[in-house]
Structures are given as C-alpha cells and as structure tokens.
N, C-alpha and C positions, 0 to 999 in steps of 0.2 A: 504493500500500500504506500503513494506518497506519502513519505516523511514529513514531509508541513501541512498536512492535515490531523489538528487537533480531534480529541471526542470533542471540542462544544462545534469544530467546524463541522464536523460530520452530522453533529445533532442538528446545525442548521440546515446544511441543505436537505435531510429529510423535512425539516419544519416546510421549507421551501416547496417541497412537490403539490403542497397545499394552495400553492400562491394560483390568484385567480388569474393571472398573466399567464395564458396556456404558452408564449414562447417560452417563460421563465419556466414554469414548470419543467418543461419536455428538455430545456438546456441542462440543470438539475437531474432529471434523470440521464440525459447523456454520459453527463460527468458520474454520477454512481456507474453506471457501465463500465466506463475506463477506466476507474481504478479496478475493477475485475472482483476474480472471485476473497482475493485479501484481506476485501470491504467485508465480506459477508458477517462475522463476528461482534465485529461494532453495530450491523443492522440489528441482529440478533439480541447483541444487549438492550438497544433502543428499543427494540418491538419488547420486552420485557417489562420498561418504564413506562412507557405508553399508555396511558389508560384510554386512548379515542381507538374505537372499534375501526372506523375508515383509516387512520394512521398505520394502527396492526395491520389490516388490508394489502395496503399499498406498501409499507414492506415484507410482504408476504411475498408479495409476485415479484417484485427485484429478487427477495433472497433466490425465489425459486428459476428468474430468469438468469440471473449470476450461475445458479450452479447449472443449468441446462446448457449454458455458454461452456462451462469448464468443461461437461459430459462429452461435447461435441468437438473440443478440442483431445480430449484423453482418448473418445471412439477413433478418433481421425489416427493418432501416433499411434495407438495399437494396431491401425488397417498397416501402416506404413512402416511400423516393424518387421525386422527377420522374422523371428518367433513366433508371434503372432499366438501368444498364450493364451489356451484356451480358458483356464480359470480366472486370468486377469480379464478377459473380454468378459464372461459371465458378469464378473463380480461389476465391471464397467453397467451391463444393463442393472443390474438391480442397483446401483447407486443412483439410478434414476426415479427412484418411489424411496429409496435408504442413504441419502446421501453424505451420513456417515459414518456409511458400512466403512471396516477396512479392510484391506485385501491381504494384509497379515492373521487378521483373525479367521477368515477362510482357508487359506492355506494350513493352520495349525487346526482346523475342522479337519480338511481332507487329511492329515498326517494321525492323526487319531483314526479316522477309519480308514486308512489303508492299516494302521497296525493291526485294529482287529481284525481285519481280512485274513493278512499274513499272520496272525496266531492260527490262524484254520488251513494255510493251506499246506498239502503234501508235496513229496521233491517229483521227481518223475510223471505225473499225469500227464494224460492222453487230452490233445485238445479239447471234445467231449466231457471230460472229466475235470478239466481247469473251469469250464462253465459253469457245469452242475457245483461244482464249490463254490465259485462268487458266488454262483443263486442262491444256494445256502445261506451264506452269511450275509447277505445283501437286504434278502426278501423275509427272511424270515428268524433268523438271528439280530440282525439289526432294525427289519419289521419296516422297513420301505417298502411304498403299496405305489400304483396308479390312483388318483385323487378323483373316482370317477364321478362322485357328488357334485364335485365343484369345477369341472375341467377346464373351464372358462376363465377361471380366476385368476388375474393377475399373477397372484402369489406365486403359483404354479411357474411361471418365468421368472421368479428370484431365487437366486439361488440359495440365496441367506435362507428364506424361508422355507423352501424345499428340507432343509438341511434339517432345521427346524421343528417342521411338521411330521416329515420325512413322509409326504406326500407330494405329488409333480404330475404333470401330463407326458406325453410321450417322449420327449425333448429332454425335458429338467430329470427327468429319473437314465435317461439314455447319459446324458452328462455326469450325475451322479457316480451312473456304473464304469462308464469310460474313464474320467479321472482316476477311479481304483485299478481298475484293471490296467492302463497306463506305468503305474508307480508300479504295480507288481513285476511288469515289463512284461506283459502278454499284448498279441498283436489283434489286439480290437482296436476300429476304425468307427467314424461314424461313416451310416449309406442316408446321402436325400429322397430316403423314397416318398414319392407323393402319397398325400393323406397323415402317414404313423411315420415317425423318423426309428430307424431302429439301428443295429449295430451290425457288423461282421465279424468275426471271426478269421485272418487271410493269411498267412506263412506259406512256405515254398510250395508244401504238399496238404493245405486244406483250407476252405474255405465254406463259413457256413457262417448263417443268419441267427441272429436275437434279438425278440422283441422285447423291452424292459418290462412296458405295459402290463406283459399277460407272465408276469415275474421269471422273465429269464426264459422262456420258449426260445427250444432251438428249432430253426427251419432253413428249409437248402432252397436254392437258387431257383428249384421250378416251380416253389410255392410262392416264390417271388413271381414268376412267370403269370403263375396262373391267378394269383392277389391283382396284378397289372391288368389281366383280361378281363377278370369280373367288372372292372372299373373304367374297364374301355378304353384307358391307357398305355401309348404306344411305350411295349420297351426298351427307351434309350439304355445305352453304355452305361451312363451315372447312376443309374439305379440299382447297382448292383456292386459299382467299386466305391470302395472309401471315398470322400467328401474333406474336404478342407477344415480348417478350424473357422475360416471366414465364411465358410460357406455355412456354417454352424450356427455364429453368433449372427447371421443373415435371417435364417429361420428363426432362430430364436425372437426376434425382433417383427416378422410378420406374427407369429402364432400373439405376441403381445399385444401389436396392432387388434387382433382377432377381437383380442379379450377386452379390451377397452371399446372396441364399436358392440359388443355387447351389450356393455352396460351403460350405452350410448352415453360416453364421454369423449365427443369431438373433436377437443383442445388436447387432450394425451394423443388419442389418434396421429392427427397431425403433428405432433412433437416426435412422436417414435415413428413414423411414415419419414421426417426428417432426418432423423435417426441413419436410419436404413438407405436411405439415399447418399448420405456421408460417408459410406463405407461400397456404393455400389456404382459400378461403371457405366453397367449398359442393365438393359431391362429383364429380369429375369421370369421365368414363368415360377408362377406362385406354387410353391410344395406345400404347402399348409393342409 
C-alpha cells in the first residue's frame, strides 16, 4: 500500500465514496482500486467501525472487487506457469467464495490423507488391486461419498469444503482421489469425459477407467464406448486419454458456473464465466 497514506487518509476517502459529486465519488473509488489488494485490511477495519449499513455496503463490494482483481491476476500466473499445480489452481477457485483460505493449510490436509492412504497400502499390487485399496481407504475408511442431495452446490467446487464435508460432485471427489493417488506415485490421470469427469488408470501395459462418483468403479475403454453412444456422443481421442491440469481447473470453473445459474445468481455467473475466459484461448465445447 502507498506509504503516505494514513488510516485517517484512508478513512476519508471511504467517507468520500459518499460525496454527492458522482465524479468525486467514482475518482475515490478509482484511487481505492490502485492501491490494490494491500488496501483491503484497512477497508476491513473500517467496515468494522462503521455503524451506516450503506457504508458497510459499499465497502463490501470494493473489498470483494479488490480480491476478484487479485483472483484474476493469481488464475492468470498459474495459466502461465511450468507446473501449472493442480492443488494450487483448486485452492485459487475456492479462494473465490474463501478468500482466506490458504494454500499451506490444504496442502498439510492432503499430506495427512495421503498418510492414511499409505498406512493401508501393500508393496507389490497389481494395478487392479492398487484401486481397490485407495477405494478402500478413500470411500469408506475415510467415508468420502458423491454429494448427490446437493450436486449443484457451490461447495461441491471448493475444495476446502469438499475436504471438509468430504462430500463433492464428480470433479471435486475425482481431484480429491487424484491428488492421493499422485503423492503415492500411481499413474492416475484425469479423462474430460462429457457429462461425469472420471479418472484413468494408464502405464506401459494397462489402462483402465474410474468413476469417483459411484466410489471407485472400475471400467474399461468400451464402457467408455458404449456410455458415448447412449449419449449420442461422437468419440473423440480426448475422451479417453488423460486431460491437462488446465484442462481440469477449466471444468472445474464451468460445473461452478453451473451451480450459480442454479441458484440464479447472475453476478457470480459472470465473475466465474470471466474467470474461465482468463485462462482460455479459443472456445471450447462444454464437458459439463
């Protein structure tokens, strides 16, 4: 934050967003903008002092437009990273309804449950049999389900909350099982298959399907086949090979879209439709 701005400076120019002078106003908000997300803390105190309900308001949506600004600058650096880490993009969407989650505290989530993964699993297993133990310990040791009450719901795309609940829709329990399975160093992928996002299973000499959903079902490429025909779905190459980590946090960001024009909230809509376009080149056809 500028250095030469005091808290009574900062308290005036909120005073200021009041002024009946709409240029003055809108200059005042400009100037909160450019100091960036830094400001947000001092808003934060203010909004606490405050006792005018239209004050609170009006710093409500700065703080909330300050941090949508930062989301949109952290979604962009992670498109444009090497690595392009899956659990830091996650953690980037849910900081958009949690914005302060932190991404230290989910990582020391997933290093807990990879350990209990890893107390359960044996040496030598047969790919077949490396499955059936995460599903074990996944689904019913650790007692992660499909959220199918509430599929719609937000939550279901936070991963904080997932974690939490340890309920998710097809996507946030697919990520759940992949980060474990990753850390253990087994060759699960995520596949975009339209409709249900599920996983792979792919090394030299096997390749075979898992649907998180329906707690770790394994199935092979021609139920894949024959899932695509019932749906009238022509099937491409990608539906079948691993998917990107961007192509990940891509869905994850439609299925969120989803859940918000549910509950007909407009304004998220378009923030996370914005979202999604900051990370997207050209026009993709919807896997949702």
């Amino acid at each position: 934050m500028d250095e030469s701005l005091s808290e009574n400076e900062i308290k005036a120019l909120i005073y200021l967003l009041d002024d009946e002078d709409q240029e003055v106003a809108s200059q005042v908000h400009n100037k909160i903008m450019d100091l960036g997300g830094t400001i947000i803390p001092h808003l934060e105190k203010q909004w606490e002092s405050s006792l005018d309900i239209n004050t609170q308001k009006k710093i409500e949506d700065l703080i909330h437009t300050l941090q949508y600004k930062e989301l949109k600058k952290r979604l962009l650096h992670w498109k444009l990273s090497q690595e392009q880490d899956l659990l830091e993009g996650l953690w980037i969407i849910a900081t958009y309804q949690y914005p302060d989650l932190e991404l230290k505290k989910l990582r020391e989530d997933f290093e807990q449950l990879y350990y209990e993964t890893w107390l359960d699993m044996q040496n030598d297993l047969l790919p077949h049999e490396q499955v059936r133990m995460l599903n074990q310990t996944i689904f019913n040791k650790l007692k992660f389900s499909g959220n199918s009450k509430n599929y719609y719901s937000p939550a279901n795309s936070m991963i904080n909350m997932v974690l939490e609940s340890k309920k998710g829709n097809h996507i946030s329990l697919s990520m759940v099982y992949l980060l474990i399975a990753q850390k253990l160093k087994f060759p699960i992928y995520g596949v975009n298959l339209p409709i249900i996002f599920v996983l792979t299973y792919k090394d030299e000499h096997n390749q075979f399907y898992i649907n998180t959903f329906n707690k770790g079902i394994i199935f092979s490429k021609d139920d894949v086949e024959n899932f695509l025909k019932q749906q009238n779905i022509k099937p491409l190459p990608m539906f079948f090979e691993p998917c990107t980590n961007l192509d990940i946090i891509k869905r994850c960001l439609r299925n969120l879209i989803v859940s918000f024009d549910k509950l007909s909230e407009q304004n998220k809509v378009e923030e996370v439709q914005e979202l999604l376009a900051t990370i997207s080149d050209d026009e993709l056809t919807d896997l949702i």
